[in-house]
C-alpha positions as CSV (number, residue, x, y, z in Angstrom):
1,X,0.0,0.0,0.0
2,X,3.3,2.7,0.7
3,X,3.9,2.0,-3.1
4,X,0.6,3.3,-3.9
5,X,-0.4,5.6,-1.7
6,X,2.9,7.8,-1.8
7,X,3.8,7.1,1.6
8,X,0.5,9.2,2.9
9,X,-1.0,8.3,6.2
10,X,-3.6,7.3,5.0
11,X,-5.2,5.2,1.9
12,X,-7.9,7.3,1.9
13,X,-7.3,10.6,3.2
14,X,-9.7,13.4,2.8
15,X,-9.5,15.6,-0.2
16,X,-8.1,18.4,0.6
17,X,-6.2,17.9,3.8
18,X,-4.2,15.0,3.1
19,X,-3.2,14.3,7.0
20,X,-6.8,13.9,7.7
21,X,-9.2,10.9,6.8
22,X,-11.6,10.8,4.1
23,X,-15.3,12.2,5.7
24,X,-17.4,8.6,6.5
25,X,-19.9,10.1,4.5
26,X,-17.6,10.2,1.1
27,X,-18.7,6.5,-0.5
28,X,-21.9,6.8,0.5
29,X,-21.9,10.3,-1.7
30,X,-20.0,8.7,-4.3
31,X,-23.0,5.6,-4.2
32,X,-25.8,8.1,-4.7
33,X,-24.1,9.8,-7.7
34,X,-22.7,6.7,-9.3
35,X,-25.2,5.7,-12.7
36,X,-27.1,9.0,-12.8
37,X,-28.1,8.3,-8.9
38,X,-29.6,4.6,-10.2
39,X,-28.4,3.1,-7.1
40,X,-29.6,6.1,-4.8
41,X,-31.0,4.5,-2.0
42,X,-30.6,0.9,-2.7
43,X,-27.2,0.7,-1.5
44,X,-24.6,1.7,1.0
45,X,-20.9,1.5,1.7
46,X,-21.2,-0.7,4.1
47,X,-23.7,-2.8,1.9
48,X,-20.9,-3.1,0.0
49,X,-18.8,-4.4,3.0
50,X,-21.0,-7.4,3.5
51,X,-20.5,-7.9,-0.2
52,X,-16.8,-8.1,-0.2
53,X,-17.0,-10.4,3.2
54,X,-19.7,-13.1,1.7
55,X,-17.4,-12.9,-2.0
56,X,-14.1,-13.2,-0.2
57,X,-14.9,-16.0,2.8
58,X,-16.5,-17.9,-0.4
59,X,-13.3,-17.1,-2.4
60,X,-10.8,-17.6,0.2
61,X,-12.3,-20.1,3.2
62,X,-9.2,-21.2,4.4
63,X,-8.4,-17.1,5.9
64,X,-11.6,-16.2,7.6
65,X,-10.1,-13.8,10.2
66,X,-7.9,-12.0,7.4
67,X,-10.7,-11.2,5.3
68,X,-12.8,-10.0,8.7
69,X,-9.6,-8.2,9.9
70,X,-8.3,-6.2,6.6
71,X,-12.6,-5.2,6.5
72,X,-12.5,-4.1,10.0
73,X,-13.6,-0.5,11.0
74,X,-10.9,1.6,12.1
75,X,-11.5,4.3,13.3
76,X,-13.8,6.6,11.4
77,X,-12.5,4.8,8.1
78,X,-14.4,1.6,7.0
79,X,-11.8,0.4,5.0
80,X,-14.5,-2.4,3.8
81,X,-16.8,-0.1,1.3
82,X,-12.6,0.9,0.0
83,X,-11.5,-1.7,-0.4
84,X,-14.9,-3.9,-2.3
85,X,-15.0,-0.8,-4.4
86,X,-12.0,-2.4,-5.7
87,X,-13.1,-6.1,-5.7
88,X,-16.4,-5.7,-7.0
């Protein structure tokens, strides 16, 4: 992740004040606007979490807690709706 986030604190980090988190409220923004606001409504970030944790426990059964531990909350950050953002 140093590689690709340029050494910044964060892998995420809020738009304008790079030594700050993104706001918790930024994918869900990004969700509503996403297809002309299509999916406004009918899904969240962290819908999106229990996406990524059903796709990657049936994926990869044999690393439960990994998969549970890199979609942890930390924090304010919900590196979940990140990171199936990603996957999905």
């Amino acid at each position: 992740m140093k590689a690709i986030n340029k050494g910044q604190k964060y892998v995420f980090p809020h738009y304008s004040k790079p030594n700050e988190a993104m706001c918790s409220q930024t994918p869900n923004n990004a969700i509503k606007r996403i297809a002309n606001g299509r999916y406004k409504g009918l899904l969240t970030a962290h819908g999106l979490r229990s996406i990524a944790s059903t796709y990657l426990n049936d994926t990869f059964t044999e690393e439960p807690h990994v998969i549970e531990a890199c979609l942890a909350h930390v924090g304010e950050i919900v590196f979940a709706m990140l990171i199936s953002a990603f996957l999905i």
